[in-house]
N, C-alpha and C positions, 0 to 999 in steps of 0.2 A: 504493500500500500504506500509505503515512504515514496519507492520509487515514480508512482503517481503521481502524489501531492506535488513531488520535486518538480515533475515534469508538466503539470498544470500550472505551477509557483514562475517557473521560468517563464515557460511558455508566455502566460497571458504580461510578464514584463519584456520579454521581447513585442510581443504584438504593440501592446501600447508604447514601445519607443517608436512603433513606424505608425503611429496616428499622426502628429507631426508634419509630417515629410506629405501623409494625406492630403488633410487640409490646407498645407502651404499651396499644394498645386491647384487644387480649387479656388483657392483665390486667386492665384496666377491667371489660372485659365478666363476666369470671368473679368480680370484685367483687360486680359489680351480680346477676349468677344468684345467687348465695350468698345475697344480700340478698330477694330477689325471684321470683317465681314463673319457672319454667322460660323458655327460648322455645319458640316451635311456632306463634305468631298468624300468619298470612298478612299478607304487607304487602299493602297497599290503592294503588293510586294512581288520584288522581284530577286531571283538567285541565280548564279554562275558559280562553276567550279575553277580550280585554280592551284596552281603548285608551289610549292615554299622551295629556293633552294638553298639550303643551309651552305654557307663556308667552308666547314668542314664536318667531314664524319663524325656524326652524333652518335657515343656509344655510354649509355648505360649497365646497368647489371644485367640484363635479360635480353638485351636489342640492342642493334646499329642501324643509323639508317640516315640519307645524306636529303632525302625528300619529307614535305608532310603536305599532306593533301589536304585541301581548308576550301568550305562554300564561303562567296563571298553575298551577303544578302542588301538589298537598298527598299526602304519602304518611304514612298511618297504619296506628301498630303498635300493638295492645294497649291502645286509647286515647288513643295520644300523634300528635300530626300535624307533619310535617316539611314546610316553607314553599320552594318555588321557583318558578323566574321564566324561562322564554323572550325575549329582548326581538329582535326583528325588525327592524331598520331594512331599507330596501329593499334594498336594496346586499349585502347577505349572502345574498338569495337564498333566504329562509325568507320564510312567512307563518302567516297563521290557519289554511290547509287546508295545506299541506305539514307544521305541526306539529300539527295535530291527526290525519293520516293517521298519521305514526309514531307518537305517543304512542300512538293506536288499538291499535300492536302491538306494547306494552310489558304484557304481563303479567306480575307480581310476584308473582300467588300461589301460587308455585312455592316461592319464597323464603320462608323461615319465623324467619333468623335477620338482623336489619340489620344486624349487624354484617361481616357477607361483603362489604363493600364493593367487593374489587378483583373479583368471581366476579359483581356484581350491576352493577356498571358495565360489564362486559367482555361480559356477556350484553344490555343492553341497547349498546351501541357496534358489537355485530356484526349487531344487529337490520338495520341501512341505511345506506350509506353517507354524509357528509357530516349532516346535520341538525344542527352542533354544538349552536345555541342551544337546538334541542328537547332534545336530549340533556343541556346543562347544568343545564336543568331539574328534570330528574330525577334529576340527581349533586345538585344542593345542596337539592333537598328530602331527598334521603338524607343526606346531612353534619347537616342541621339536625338532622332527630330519632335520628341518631347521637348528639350533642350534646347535644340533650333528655334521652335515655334515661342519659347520664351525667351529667347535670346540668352539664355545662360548656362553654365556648365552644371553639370550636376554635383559636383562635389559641394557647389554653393548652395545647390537645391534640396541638398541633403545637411546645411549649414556645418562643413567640412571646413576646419583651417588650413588650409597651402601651407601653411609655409610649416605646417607639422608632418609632412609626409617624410619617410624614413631614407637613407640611402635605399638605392638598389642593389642587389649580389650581382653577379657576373656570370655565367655556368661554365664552368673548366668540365668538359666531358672526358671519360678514360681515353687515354694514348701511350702512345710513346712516351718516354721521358724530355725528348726534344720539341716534340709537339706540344709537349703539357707547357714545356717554358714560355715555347710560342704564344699558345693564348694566352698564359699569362701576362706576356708584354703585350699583349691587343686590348688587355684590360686594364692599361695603365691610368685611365681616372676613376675607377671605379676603389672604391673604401674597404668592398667585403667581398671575397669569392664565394662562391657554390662548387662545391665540389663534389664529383659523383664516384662511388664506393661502391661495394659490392663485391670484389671477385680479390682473386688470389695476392693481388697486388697492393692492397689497398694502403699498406704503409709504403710503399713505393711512392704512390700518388703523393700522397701528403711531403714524404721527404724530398723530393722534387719539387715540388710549388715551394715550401723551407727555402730552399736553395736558394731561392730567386726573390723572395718576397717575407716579409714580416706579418701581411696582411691578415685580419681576422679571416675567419673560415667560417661557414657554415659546411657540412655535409647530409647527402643525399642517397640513401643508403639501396632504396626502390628495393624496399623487403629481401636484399640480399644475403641477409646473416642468419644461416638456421638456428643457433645456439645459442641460448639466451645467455651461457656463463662466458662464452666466449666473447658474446657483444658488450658486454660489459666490462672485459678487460680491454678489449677494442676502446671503447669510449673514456675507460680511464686512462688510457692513451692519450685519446685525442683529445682529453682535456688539457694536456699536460703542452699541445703544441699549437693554441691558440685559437682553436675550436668554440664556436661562438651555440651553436645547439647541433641535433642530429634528426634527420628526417628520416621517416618510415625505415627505422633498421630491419626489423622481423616483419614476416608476410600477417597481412591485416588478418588472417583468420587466428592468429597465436595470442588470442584479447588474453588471455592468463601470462603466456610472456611477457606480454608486451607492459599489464601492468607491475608484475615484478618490476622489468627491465625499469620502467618510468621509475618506481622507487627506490631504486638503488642506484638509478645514476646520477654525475654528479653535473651532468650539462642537462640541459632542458629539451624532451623528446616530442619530435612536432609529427602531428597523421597526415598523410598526405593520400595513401590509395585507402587507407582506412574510413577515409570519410568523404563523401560526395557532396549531400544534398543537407537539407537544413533536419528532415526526419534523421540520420546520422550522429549528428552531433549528442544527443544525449549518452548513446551507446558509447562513445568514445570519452566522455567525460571518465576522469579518475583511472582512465586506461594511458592516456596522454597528457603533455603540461600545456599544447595548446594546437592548431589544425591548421593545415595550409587551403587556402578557398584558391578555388578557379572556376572561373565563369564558367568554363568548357564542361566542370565535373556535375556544377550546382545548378546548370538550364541558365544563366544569365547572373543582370544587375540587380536585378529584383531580389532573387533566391542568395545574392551572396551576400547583401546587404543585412539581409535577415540574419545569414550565418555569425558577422561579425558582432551584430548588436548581441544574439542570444551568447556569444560564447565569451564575451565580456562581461554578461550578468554572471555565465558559470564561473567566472574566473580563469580562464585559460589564455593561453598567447593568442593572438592573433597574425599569421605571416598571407599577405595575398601573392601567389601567386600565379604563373601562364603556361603555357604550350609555347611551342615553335609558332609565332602570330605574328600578322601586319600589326602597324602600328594602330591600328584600328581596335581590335581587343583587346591589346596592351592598352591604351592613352583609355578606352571603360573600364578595363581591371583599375588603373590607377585614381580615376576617381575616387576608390575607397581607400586608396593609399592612407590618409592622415589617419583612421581608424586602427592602421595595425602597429604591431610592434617591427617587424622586419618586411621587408618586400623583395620579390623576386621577377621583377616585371625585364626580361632581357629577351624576351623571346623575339624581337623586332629585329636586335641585335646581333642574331645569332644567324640572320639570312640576307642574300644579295637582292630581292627582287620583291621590299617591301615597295606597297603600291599606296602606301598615305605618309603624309607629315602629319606628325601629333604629338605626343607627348616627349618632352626632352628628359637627359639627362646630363645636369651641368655639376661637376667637382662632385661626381658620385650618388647627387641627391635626385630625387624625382622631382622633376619641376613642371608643377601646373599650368596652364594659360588661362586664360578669359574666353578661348575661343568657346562657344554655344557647344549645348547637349554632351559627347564624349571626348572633345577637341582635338578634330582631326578635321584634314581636307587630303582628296587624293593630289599627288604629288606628281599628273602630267594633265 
């Protein structure tokens, strides 16, 4: 029954932190009618597929892979076009025809007002189950030209401070040792690395980035450690060489290890495949010290938003972060940037044939703009 109470106790204070953010837009909206010809346009949506191509060979614990396949989505109201992004790595189990078959059965012109936001997510969310990334698609081209149509960014609409948003990590993927140095110096404004772990080598990794760099570290373990006595000499390891926390060490089904693990180590152990969506988050409480959100895992802006407010009432960390992405679902991840404790928003940065200008990154830190809705314009 505890577990209940807990979970209605949280619950309805998460809900009532996004009453708020409700009513703000209702006021906006009725601003802007006043100002502006009625609504009644039909939203439009439109999707295309599209290839990312990474730099270099992206190799984590489980997969390598130098492509990610991403729907690019655009929904227009009245003239104005709202910018979103599907990104697909294999491993999630979406692609080009599983997201182009749902989006297929996404019709909008039902819809007459964008501003319905919770009525136009909750119709598209009941369309199929699971498709988050196709789904987030279609939340953050609606957030953008919500944002458009009031001229402001969201971070503001969610009364977010800029200038509290966190450095961003870098991701040093496994390689060679000469490789590893290489990105290293490609990441030379960035404050913290990401570093990915997992396989035979992993004190290699670490003493190689050593060599070259003093920098904090975070690592990124992508459930590659079977043994919970050994991930914990592992960690009290890497405590010792500037290790800042440890993401998803043990596979998300080892919830008994994994809270052992949480309490006996001595850096702070963040979920990343452990937890998707905002239903999630309770099960992972007291298993982990705090949860890494991506739009791609959670359906969108909406569902991460929710994520960050509930898991701050629980008391856990809070880290957002991306997929291999244009700067388009990066610059909507980073909206919620001032909310977290750490960010991981590089995925823009990690490929040759991003297709928006949006969100920057100056001396390390995430840096917002003014520009409307998720602040991005495509960049030809």
């Amino acid at each position: 029954m505890s577990s209940r109470r807990d979970f209605l106790k949280y619950g309805s204070l998460a809900a009532g932190s996004l009453i708020l953010p409700a009513k703000l837009l209702a006021t906006e909206k009725k601003h802007v009618s006043n100002k502006k010809s009625p609504f009644g346009t039909p939203l439009n949506l439109r999707f295309r597929p599209y290839d990312l191509q990474l730099k270099h060979v992206f190799t984590i614990a489980n997969n390598s892979r130098t492509t990610t396949p991403i729907m690019l989505t655009e929904i227009e109201y009245d003239g104005i076009i709202g910018y979103g992004e599907a990104s697909m790595p294999p491993y999630l189990g979406e692609s080009h025809q599983t997201a182009s078959e749902f989006l297929s059965k996404v019709d909008l012109s039902s819809f007459r007002d964008p501003f319905e936001l919770e009525d136009i997510i909750e119709y598209v969310d009941k369309l199929a189950s699971g498709n988050h990334a196709a789904k987030a698609s279609v939340d953050i081209a609606l957030h953008d030209l919500v944002g458009k149509i009031l001229q402001k960014p969201w971070h503001k609409l969610w009364g977010l401070n800029p200038d509290k948003t966190p450095n961003t990590s870098f991701t040093i993927g496994m390689d060679t040792p000469e490789v590893v140095k290489l990105k290293v110096g490609e990441a030379d404004i960035y404050k913290i690395l990401k570093v990915k772990l997992g396989r035979e080598n992993d004190k290699q990794m670490i003493r190689t980035i050593r060599s070259v760099t003093n920098k904090p570290i975070c690592v990124d373990v992508n459930q590659g450690w079977k043994d919970r006595q050994m991930a914990l000499e592992m960690i009290q390891w890497l405590a010792t060489q500037g290790v800042v926390f440890v993401e998803q060490p043990m596979s998300k089904l080892a919830i008994d290890d994994m809270a052992w693990l949480t309490e006996h180590s001595p850096l702070p152990i963040i979920a990343d495949e452990a937890v998707q969506t905002v239903s999630d988050l309770m099960a992972v409480n007291k298993v982990y010290s705090g949860i890494n959100i991506k739009l791609m895992k959670c359906g969108g802006m909406r569902n991460a938003h929710k994520m960050a407010e509930l898991a701050k009432v629980l008391g856990m960390k809070v880290m957002i972060g991306c997929m291999t992405e244009t700067s388009c679902a990066v610059s909507a991840a980073a909206q919620l940037s001032p909310m977290a404790d750490w960010a991981d928003l590089d995925g823009n940065l990690l490929i040759s044939n991003d297709l928006y200008d949006g969100v920057t990154v100056i001396d390390g830190k995430i840096t917002l703009s003014d520009l409307p809705g998720i602040g991005v314009k495509p960049n030809s």
